[in-house]
C-alpha positions as CSV (number, residue, x, y, z in Angstrom):
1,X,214.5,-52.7,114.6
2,X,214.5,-56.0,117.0
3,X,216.5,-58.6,115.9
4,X,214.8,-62.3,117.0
5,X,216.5,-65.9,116.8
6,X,214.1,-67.7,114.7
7,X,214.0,-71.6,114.2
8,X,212.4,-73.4,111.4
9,X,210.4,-76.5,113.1
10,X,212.7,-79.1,111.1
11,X,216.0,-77.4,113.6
12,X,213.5,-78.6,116.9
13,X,213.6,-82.1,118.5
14,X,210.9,-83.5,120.7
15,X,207.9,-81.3,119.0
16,X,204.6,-83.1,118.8
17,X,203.2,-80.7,116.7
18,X,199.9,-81.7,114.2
19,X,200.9,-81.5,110.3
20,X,199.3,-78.4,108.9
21,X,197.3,-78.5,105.6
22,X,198.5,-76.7,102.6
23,X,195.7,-74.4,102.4
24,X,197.0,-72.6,99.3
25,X,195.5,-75.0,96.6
26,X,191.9,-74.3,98.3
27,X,192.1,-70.5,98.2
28,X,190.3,-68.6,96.3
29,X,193.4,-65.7,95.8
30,X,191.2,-63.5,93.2
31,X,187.9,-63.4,95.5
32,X,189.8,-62.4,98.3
33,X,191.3,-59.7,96.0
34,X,188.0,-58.5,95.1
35,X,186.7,-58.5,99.0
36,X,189.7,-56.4,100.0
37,X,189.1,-54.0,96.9
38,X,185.0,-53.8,97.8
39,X,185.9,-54.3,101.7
40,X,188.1,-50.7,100.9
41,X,185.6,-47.9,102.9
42,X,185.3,-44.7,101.2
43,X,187.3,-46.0,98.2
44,X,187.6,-43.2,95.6
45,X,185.9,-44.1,92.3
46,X,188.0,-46.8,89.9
47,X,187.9,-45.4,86.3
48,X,188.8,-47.0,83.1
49,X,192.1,-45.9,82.0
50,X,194.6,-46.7,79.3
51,X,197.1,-47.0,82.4
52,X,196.9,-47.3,86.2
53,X,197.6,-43.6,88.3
54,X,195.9,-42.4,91.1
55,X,195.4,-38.5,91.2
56,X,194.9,-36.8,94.5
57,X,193.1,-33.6,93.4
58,X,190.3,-35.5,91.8
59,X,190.4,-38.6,94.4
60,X,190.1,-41.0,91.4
61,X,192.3,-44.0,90.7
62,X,192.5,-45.2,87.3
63,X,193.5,-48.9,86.0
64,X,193.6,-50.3,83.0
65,X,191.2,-53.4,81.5
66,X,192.3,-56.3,83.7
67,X,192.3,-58.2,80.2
68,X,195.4,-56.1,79.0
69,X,197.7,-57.6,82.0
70,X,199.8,-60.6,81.7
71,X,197.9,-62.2,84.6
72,X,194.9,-61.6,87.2
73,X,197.8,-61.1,89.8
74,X,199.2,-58.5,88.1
75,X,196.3,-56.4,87.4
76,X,195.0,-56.7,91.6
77,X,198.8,-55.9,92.6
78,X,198.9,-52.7,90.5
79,X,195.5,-51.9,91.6
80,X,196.2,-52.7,95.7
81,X,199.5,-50.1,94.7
82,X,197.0,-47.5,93.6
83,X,195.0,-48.0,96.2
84,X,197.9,-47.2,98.7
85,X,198.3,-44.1,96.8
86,X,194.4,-42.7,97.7
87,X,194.6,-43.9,101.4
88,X,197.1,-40.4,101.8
89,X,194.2,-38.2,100.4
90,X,192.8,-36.2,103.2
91,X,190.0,-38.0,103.7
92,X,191.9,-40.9,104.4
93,X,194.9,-41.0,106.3
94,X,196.0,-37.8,105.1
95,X,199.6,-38.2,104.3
96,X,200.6,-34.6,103.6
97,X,203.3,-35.8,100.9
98,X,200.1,-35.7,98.4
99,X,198.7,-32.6,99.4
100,X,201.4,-31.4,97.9
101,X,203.4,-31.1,94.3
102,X,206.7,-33.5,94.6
103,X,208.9,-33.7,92.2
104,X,208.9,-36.9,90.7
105,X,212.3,-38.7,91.9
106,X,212.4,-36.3,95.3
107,X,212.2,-38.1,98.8
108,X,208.7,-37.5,99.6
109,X,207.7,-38.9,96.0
110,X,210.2,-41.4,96.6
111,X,208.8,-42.2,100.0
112,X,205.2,-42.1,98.6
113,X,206.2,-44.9,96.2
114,X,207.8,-47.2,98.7
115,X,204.8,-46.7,101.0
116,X,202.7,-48.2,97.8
117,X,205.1,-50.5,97.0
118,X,205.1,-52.2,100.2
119,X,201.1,-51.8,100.7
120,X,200.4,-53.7,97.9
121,X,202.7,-56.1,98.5
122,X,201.4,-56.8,101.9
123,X,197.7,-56.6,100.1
124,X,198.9,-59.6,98.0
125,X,200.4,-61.6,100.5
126,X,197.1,-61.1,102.5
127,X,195.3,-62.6,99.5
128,X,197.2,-64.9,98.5
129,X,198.6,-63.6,95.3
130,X,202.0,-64.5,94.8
131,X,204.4,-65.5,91.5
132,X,207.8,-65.2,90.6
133,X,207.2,-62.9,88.2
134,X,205.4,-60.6,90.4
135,X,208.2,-61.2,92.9
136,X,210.8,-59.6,91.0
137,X,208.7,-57.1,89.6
138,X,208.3,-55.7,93.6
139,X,212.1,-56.1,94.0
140,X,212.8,-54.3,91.2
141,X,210.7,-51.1,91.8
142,X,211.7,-51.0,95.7
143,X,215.1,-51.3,94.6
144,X,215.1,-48.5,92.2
145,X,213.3,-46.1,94.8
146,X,215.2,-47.1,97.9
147,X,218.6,-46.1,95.8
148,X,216.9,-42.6,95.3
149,X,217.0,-42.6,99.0
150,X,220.4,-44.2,99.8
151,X,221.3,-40.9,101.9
152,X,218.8,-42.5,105.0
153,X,218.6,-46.3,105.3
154,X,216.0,-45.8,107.9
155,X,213.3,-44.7,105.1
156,X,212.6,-48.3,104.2
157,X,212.3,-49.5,107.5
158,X,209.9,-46.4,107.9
159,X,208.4,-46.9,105.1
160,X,207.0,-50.2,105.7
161,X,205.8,-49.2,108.9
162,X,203.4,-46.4,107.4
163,X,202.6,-49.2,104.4
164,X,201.4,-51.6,107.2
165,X,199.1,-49.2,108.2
166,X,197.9,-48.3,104.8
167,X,197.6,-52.3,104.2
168,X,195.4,-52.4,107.6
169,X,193.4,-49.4,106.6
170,X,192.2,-50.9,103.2
């Protein structure tokens, strides 16, 4: 980690900066989902499913009915997390934590899931989608995995290293 002394442009004196346009009222946040789900090369197939899982032996993610989640948002940031999950098939990026069986709650599960986490995350930010809701949801779940892995505070920090890369690849 580097640590950087950042200022917000209110702390500055003698700027003549031009104001910049909120641009978040003209974005189109589920359009850009859907580009960086069809913009996604050699995405496995997306099946209908009564809940969202990727599996690796198949290479097929399923999701549930957008309809059935509480918001658009919520349905594209489970989908961008399932998505995270294929990019480690072998074809992909080939993350050798899913070639093989981990124990769920192990570190390289636990790993896996942060990697996700933080992908989609990312994927939202990239796009757009944001809430409160959604927010805490993230915190939560990164929360709950990162205390699996309290033995190694480094993992997050690696974690969202290898997530940035998943977020790039997709």
């Amino acid at each position: 980690l580097k640590y950087f002394r950042i200022y917000n442009v209110e702390q500055c004196e003698n700027l003549n900066l031009p104001e910049l346009a909120d641009q978040s009222e003209n974005r189109d946040k589920i359009a850009e989902a859907e580009a960086i789900v069809e913009g996604y090369r050699n995405c496995p197939e997306i099946v209908s499913s009564g809940n969202a899982w990727y599996s690796p032996v198949k290479d097929i993610i399923g999701m549930p009915d957008i309809a059935l989640f509480d918001c658009s948002d919520s349905y594209y940031a489970t989908l961008f997390h399932e998505m995270a999950h294929s990019t480690g098939h072998s074809s992909r990026m080939d993350r050798k934590c899913l070639a093989k069986i981990t124990k769920f709650g192990s570190i390289d599960y636990s790993k896996e899931e942060l990697v996700a986490e933080f992908s989609a995350y990312f994927l939202c930010n990239a796009c757009g989608i944001q809430n409160d809701r959604l927010e805490e949801n993230t915190t939560a779940y990164l929360q709950n995995w990162i205390q699996v892995l309290n033995s190694d505070p480094k993992i997050a920090v690696q974690s969202a290293g290898i997530a940035q890369k998943v977020a790039d690849y997709i």
